[in-house]
C-alpha positions, 0 to 999 in steps of 0.5 A: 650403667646401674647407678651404685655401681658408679657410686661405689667407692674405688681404693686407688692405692698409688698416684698416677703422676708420681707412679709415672714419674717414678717408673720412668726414672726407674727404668732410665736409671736401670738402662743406664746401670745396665749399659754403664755394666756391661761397659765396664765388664767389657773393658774388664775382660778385654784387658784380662784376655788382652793380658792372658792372650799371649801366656798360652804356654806358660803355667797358670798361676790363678784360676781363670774362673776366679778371675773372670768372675771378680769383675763380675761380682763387683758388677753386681754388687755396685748394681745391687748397691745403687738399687737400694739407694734408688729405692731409698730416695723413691721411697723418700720421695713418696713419703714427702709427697704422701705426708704433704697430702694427708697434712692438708687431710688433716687440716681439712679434718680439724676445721670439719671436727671444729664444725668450722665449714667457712670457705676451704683456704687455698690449698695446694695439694690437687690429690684426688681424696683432698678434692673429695673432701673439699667437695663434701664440705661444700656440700655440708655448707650448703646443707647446713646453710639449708638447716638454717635458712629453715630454722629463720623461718620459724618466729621464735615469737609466734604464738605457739598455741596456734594450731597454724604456727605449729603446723608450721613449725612441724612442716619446717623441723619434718624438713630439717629432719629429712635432710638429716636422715638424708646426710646419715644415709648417705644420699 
């Protein structure tokens, strides 16, 4: 398999696990509102042909439709009224969670922009974009840690004059100076 083809960034747009778990919720409290609907409309046109069974030869003083249709319509409306409050707990539900990873993003974010690449606290988040970020600062720590370690072995009290000290000084920078454009490029 072509390796930028494995690199190349994917945009998940949902969490598996709470998509999952909203889903299923979602279809139980839909199987639930069906059935509890169509109980409760079966009981109401039960007792409205119980009550207008026997009244065949009397004169019909409300529509039949008007009243084989009010049970429906409350039906609907109850069904449409507890969709909404569904969709406003789930979506409460994904803003709680989506504001708990991007807190611990911006955490991350804060110590990165402060140059502060110590180890990474505990963090309780498991999200996918925030192991990216702890992988890339563990990156960066070692790279920097390199840089360093690089810049120690140049004796600042050498004698620059030296054809060999510059040389190598120069071979150390070229190195510092690789794993920088190294960082840039992305590699």
């Amino acid at each position: 398999m072509n390796i930028a083809i494995m690199h190349r960034r994917h945009i998940q747009y949902v969490d598996a696990v709470l998509q999952k778990w909203l889903m299923v919720v979602l279809i139980v409290l839909e199987v639930a509102l069906i059935v509890g609907g169509l109980f409760v409309l079966h009981s109401e046109l039960s007792a409205i042909i119980e009550e207008n069974l026997y009244r065949v030869h009397q004169p019909a003083n409300q529509g039949v439709l008007d009243v084989l249709l009010t049970p429906l319509l409350t039906i609907m409306t109850g069904l449409v009224a507890v969709n909404v409050l569904a969709l406003a707990v789930a979506e409460g539900a994904w803003a709680v969670y989506v504001n708990s990873v991007l807190t611990d993003f911006r955490e991350l974010m804060a110590r990165t922009q402060a140059l502060d690449l110590r180890d990474d606290p505990e963090i309780s988040s498991r999200h996918e974009v925030i192991k990216k970020m702890i992988n890339w600062r563990a990156l960066e720590r070692s790279r920097c840690g390199a840089i360093q370690a690089d810049l120690s072995a140049i004796d600042t009290d050498a004698d620059f004059s030296d054809p060999a000290v510059q040389d190598h000084a120069l071979t150390i920078l070229r190195d510092i100076s690789k794993q920088i454009a190294a960082t840039k490029s992305g590699s």
